[in-house]
C-alpha positions as CSV (number, residue, x, y, z in Angstrom):
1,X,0.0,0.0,0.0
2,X,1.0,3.7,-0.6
3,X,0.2,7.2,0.1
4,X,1.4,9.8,-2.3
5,X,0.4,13.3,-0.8
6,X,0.7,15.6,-3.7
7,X,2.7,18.7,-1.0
8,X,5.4,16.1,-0.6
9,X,6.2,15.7,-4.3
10,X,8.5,17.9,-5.9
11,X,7.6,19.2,-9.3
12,X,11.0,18.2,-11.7
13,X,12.0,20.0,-14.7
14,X,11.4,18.1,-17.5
15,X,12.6,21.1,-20.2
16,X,11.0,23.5,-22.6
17,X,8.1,25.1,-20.0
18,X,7.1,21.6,-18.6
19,X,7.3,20.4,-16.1
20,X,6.0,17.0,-14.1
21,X,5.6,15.1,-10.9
22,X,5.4,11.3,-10.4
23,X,2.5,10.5,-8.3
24,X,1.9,6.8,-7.2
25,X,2.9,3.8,-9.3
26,X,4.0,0.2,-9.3
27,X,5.7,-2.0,-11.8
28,X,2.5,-2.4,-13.9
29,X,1.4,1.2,-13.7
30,X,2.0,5.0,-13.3
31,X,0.4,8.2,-12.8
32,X,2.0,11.5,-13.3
33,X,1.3,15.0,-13.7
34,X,2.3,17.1,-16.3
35,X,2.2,21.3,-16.3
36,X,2.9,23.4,-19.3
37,X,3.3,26.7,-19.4
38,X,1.4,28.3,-22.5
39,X,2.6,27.1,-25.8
40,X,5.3,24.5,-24.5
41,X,5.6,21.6,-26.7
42,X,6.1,18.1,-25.9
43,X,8.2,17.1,-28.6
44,X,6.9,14.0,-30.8
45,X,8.0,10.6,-29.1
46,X,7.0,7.2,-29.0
47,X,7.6,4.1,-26.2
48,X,6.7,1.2,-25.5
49,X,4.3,1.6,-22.6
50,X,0.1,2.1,-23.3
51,X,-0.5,5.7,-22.3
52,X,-4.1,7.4,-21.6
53,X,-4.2,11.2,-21.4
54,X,-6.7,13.2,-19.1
55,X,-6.8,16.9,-19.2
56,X,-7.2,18.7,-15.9
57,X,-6.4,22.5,-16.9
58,X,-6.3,24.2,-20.6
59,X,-6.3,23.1,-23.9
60,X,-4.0,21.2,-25.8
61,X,-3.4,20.4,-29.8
62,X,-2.1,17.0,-29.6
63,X,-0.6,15.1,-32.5
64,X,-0.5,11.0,-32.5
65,X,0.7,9.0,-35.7
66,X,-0.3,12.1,-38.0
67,X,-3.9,13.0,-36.8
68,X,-3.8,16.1,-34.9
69,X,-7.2,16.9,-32.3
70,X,-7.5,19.6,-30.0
71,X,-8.6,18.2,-26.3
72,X,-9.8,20.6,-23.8
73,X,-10.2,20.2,-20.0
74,X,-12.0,16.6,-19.0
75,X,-11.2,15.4,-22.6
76,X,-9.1,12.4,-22.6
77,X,-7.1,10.1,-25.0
78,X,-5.7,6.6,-25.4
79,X,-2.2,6.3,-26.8
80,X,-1.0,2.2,-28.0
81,X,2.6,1.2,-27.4
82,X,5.0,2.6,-30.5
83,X,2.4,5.3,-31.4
84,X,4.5,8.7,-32.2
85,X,2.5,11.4,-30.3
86,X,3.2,15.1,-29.4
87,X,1.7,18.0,-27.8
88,X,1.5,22.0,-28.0
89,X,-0.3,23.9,-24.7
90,X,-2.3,26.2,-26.1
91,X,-2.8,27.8,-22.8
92,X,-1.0,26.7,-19.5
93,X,-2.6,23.6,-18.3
94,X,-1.9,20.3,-17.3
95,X,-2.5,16.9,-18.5
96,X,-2.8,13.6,-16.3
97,X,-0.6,11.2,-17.7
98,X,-1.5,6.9,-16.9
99,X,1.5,4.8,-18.2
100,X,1.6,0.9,-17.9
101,X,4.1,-0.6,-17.6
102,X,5.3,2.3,-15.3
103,X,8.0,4.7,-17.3
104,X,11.5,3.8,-15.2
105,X,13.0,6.2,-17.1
106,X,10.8,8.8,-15.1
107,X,12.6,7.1,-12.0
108,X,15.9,8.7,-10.8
């Protein structure tokens, strides 16, 4: 069993106006908040880990093997393994990020 109290996680800097903190996981799964300032780009990528978006705060144009939607707060989105996927804030917001298996690189 584990507690994650949100004030006793530090936000880390993941680069270009984002920025994230790891919230509770396991081997099999992970949850982890993302914040990006207003038109901060998470650059296209692709893993191997099944990912489902959530939006908490703002807008964001996101971008996954060439089709391109806009999601908006309470919007949400399932990303297979291998799929290339990006994002652009188009206002500061954050997005609610589920990985399985968990993402070790996150880990320190």
């Amino acid at each position: 069993m584990s507690f994650d109290f949100n004030d006793d996680i530090e936000l880390e800097e993941a680069g270009n106006g984002v920025k994230r903190k790891i919230l509770s996981h396991s081997k099999n799964v992970m949850l982890v908040e993302v914040y990006f300032e207003k038109d901060a780009v998470g650059p296209p990528h692709k893993h191997i880990h099944e990912q489902i978006n959530y939006v908490q705060k703002g807008s964001f144009e996101i971008t996954m093997d060439g089709v391109t939607k806009v999601l908006k707060e309470k919007d949400s989105m399932f990303i297979p393994p291998n799929s290339l996927h990006g994002c652009v804030a188009l206002e500061e917001g954050i997005l609610l990020n589920i990985f399985t298996p968990r993402r070790e690189d996150f880990l320190k």
